[in-house]
C-alpha positions as CSV (number, residue, x, y, z in Angstrom):
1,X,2.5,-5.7,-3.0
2,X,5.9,-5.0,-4.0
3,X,6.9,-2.5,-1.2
4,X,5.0,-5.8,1.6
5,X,7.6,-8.6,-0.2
6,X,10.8,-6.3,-0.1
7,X,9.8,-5.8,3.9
8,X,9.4,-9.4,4.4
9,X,12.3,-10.3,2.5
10,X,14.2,-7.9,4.8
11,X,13.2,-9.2,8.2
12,X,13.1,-12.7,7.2
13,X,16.8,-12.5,5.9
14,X,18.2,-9.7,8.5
15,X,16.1,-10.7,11.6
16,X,15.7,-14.6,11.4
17,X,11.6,-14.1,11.9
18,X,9.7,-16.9,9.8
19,X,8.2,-15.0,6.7
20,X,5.1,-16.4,7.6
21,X,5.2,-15.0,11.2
22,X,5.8,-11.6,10.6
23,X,3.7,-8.8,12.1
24,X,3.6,-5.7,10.2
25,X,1.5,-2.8,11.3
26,X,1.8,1.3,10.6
27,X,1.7,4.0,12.7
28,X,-1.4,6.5,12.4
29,X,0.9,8.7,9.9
30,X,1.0,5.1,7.8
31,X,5.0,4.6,8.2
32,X,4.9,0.6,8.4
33,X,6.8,-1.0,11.3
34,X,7.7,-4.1,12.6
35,X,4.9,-5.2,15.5
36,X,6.7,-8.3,16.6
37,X,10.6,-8.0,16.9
38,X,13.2,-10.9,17.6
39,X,13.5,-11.0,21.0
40,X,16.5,-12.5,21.2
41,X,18.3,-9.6,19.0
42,X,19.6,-6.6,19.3
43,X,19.2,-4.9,16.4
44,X,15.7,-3.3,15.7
45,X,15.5,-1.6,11.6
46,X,14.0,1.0,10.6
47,X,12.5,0.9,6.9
48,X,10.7,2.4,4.6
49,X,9.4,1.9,0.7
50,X,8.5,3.9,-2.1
51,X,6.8,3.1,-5.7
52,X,6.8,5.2,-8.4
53,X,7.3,4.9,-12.4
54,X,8.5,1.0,-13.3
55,X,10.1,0.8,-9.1
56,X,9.8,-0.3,-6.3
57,X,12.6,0.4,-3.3
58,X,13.6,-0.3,0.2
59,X,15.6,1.5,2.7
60,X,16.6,-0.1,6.2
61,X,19.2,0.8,8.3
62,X,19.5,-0.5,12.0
63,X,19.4,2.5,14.6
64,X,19.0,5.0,12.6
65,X,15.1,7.0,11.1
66,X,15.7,6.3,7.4
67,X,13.0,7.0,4.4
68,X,13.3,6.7,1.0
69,X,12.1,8.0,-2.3
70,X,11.3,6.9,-5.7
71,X,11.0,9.6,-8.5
72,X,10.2,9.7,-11.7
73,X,10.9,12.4,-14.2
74,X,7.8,12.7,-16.6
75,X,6.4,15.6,-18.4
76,X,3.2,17.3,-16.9
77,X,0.2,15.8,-17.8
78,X,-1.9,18.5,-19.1
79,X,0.2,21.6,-18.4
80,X,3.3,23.4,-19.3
81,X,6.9,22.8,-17.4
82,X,6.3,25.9,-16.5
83,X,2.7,26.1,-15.4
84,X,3.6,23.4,-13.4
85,X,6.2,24.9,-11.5
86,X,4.3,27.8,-11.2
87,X,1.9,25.4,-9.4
88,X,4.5,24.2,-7.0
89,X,6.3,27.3,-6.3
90,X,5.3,27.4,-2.6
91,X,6.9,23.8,-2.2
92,X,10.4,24.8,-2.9
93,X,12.8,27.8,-1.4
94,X,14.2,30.1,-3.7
95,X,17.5,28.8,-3.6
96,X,15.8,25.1,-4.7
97,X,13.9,27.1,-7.1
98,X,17.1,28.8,-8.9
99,X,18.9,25.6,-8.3
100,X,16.3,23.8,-10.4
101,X,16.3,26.6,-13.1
102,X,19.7,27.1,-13.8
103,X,19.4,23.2,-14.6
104,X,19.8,23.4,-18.6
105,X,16.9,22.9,-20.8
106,X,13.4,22.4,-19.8
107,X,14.0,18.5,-19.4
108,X,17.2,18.9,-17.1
109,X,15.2,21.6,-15.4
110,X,12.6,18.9,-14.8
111,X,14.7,16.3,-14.0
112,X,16.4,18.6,-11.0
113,X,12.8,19.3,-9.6
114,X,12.1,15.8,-9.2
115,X,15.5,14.8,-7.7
116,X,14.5,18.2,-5.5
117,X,11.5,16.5,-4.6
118,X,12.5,13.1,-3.5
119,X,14.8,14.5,-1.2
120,X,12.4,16.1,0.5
121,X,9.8,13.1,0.5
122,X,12.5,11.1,1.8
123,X,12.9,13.6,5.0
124,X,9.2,13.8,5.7
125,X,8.5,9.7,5.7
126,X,12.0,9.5,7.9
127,X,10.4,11.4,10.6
128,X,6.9,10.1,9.7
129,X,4.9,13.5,10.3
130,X,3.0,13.1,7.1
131,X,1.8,15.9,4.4
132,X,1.0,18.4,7.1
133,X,4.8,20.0,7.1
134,X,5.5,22.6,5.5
135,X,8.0,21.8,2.6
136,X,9.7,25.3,2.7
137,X,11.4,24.8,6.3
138,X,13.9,22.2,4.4
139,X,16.4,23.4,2.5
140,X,18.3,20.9,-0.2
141,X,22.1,22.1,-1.2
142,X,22.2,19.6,-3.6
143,X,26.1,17.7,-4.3
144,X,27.3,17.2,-7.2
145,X,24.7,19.0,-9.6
146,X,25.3,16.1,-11.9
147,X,24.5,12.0,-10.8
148,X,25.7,9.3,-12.9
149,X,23.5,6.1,-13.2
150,X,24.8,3.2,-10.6
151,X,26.3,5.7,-8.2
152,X,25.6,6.7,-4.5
153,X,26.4,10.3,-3.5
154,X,26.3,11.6,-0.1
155,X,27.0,15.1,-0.5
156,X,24.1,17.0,-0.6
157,X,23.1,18.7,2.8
158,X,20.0,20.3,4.3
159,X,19.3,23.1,6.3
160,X,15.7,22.8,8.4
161,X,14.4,26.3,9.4
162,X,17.5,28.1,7.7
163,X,20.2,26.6,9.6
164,X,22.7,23.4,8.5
165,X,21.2,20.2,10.3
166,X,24.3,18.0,9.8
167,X,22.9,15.0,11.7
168,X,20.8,14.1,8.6
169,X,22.8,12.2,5.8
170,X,21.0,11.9,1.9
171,X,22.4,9.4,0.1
172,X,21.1,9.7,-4.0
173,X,21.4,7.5,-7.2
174,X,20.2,7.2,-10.7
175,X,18.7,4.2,-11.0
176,X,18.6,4.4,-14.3
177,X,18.3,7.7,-16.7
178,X,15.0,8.7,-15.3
179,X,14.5,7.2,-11.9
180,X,15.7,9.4,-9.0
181,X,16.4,7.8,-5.6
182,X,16.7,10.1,-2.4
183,X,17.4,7.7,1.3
184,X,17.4,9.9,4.3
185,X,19.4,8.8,7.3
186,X,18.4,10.5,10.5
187,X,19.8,10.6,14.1
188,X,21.1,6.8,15.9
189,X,18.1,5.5,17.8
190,X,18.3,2.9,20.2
191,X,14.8,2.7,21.1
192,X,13.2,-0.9,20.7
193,X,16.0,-3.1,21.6
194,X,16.5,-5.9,23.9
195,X,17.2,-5.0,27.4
196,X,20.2,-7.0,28.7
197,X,21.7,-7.6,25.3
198,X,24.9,-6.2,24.2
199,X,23.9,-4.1,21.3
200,X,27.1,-1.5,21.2
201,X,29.1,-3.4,17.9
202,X,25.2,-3.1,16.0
203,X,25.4,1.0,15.8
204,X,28.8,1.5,15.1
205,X,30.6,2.2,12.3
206,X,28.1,2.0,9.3
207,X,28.0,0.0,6.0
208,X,28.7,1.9,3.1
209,X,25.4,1.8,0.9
210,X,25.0,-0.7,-1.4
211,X,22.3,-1.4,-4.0
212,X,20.7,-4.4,-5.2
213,X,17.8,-4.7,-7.6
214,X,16.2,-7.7,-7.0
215,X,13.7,-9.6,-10.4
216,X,10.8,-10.6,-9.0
217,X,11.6,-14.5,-8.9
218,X,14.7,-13.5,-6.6
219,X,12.1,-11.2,-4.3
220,X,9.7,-13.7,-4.0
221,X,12.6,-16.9,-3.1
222,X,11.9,-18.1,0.0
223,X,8.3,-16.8,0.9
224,X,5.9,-18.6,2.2
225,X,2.2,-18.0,1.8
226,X,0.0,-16.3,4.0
227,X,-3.5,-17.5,3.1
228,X,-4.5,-20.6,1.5
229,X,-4.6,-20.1,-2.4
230,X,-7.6,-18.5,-4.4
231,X,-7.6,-19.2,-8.0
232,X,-10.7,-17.3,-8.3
233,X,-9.3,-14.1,-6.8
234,X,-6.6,-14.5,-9.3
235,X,-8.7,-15.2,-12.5
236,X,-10.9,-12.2,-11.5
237,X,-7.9,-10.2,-11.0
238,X,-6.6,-11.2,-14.5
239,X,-10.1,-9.9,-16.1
240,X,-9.8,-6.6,-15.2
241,X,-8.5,-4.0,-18.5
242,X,-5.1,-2.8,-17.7
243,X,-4.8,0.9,-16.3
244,X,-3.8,3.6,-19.7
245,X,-0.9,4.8,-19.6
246,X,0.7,8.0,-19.8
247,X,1.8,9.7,-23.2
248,X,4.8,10.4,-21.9
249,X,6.0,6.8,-20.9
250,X,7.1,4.7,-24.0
251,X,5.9,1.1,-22.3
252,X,4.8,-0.5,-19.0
253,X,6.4,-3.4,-17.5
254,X,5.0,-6.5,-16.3
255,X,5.2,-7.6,-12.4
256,X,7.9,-10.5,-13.9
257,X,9.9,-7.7,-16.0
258,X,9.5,-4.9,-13.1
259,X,12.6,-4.9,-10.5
260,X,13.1,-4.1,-7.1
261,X,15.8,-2.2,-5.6
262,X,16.8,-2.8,-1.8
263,X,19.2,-0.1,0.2
């Protein structure tokens, strides 16, 4: 629900579509898209959203493939740090894999894996080819080693099938001490915009990244419903026992506590 309001939010506020008249669909690798664009503008967005842990975030850039992802960093549920990365050995190279070892103690070792594995999630939903690729033709050279919370780095790089690919740029923060964020900027991509309309001043030089988190009273501002109201839905809804938790997480927030970041 989260991930549909920071899309609307987007379009409504970037593209001047009605909320209301928006027309989101996804492609058959589930990547949502915009069905029905402006046609009186130029620029087309590409977005993407992730949720994991106590987030929800948004990536959108105009002209570019862009995906985003969310991580994290939590003990194994039922095994050891290491029995769990012997599990996922085949996902990571062995440079990734001495990368994420050479990390500090078991926690900082954890905490590397999943910053190593948001970067590559954020490739795969960029170019939207879904869980059939094989994770161990990307290669992360991951810049600095250590992130500060509040920060955007862009100096990690990646090498697809062993060679440098530097049209891709990876942008990462720290959203806070445990949530990772990985946004992956592709090549510019024109396709989808207005013929006849001037669209060279949309793709040129780009906006440094910025991030807002957004409470959910400043996410929801300005939206207009979609159906007509169902109290009953929403006193059935309220019925149902909430989901346990995990051991490992010291609380859960509530939809009016969570917050939303937006690239």
């Amino acid at each position: 629900m989260a991930g549909r309001l920071l899309i609307r939010k987007l379009i409504s506020e970037k593209m001047g579509i009605v909320w209301n008249e928006i027309n989101l669909q996804r492609t058959a690798k589930g990547k949502p898209f915009l069905a029905n664009p402006a046609p009186s503008s130029c620029v087309k967005y590409s977005f993407n959203i992730s949720h994991q842990g106590d987030y929800a975030v948004l990536a959108a850039e105009s002209g570019l493939q862009v995906g985003i992802d969310v991580m994290k960093t939590t003990l194994p549920g039922s095994s050891t740090i290491a029995d769990f990365f012997r599990i996922m050995t085949r996902q990571f190279t062995e440079h990734e894999w001495k990368v994420i070892k050479s990390a500090g103690n078991e926690w900082d070792q954890l905490h590397m894996f999943y910053r190593h594995w948001a970067l590559k999630e954020s490739f795969i939903k960029a170019i939207g080819t879904g869980v059939g690729f094989n994770l161990q033709r990307v290669e992360f050279h991951v810049a600095p080693l250590q992130l500060r919370v509040g920060k955007v780095y862009k100096g990690t790089r990646m090498c697809l099938d062993s060679e440098e690919d530097d049209a891709w740029v990876f942008e990462e923060s720290l959203l806070d001490t445990e949530h990772h964020v990985a946004v992956a900027l592709g090549k510019p991509d024109t396709r989808g915009t207005t013929p006849n309309v001037d669209c060279s001043s949309a793709f040129s030089t780009p906006v440094p990244p910025k991030l807002t988190v957004l409470t959910f009273s400043e996410l929801v501002s300005g939206a207009i419903p979609l159906t007509e109201e169902d109290h009953s839905y929403w006193d059935t809804f309220q019925k149902k026992p909430a989901a346990p938790g995990r051991q490992s997480d010291p609380s859960s927030l509530s939809a009016a506590d969570a917050t939303f970041p937006i690239f």
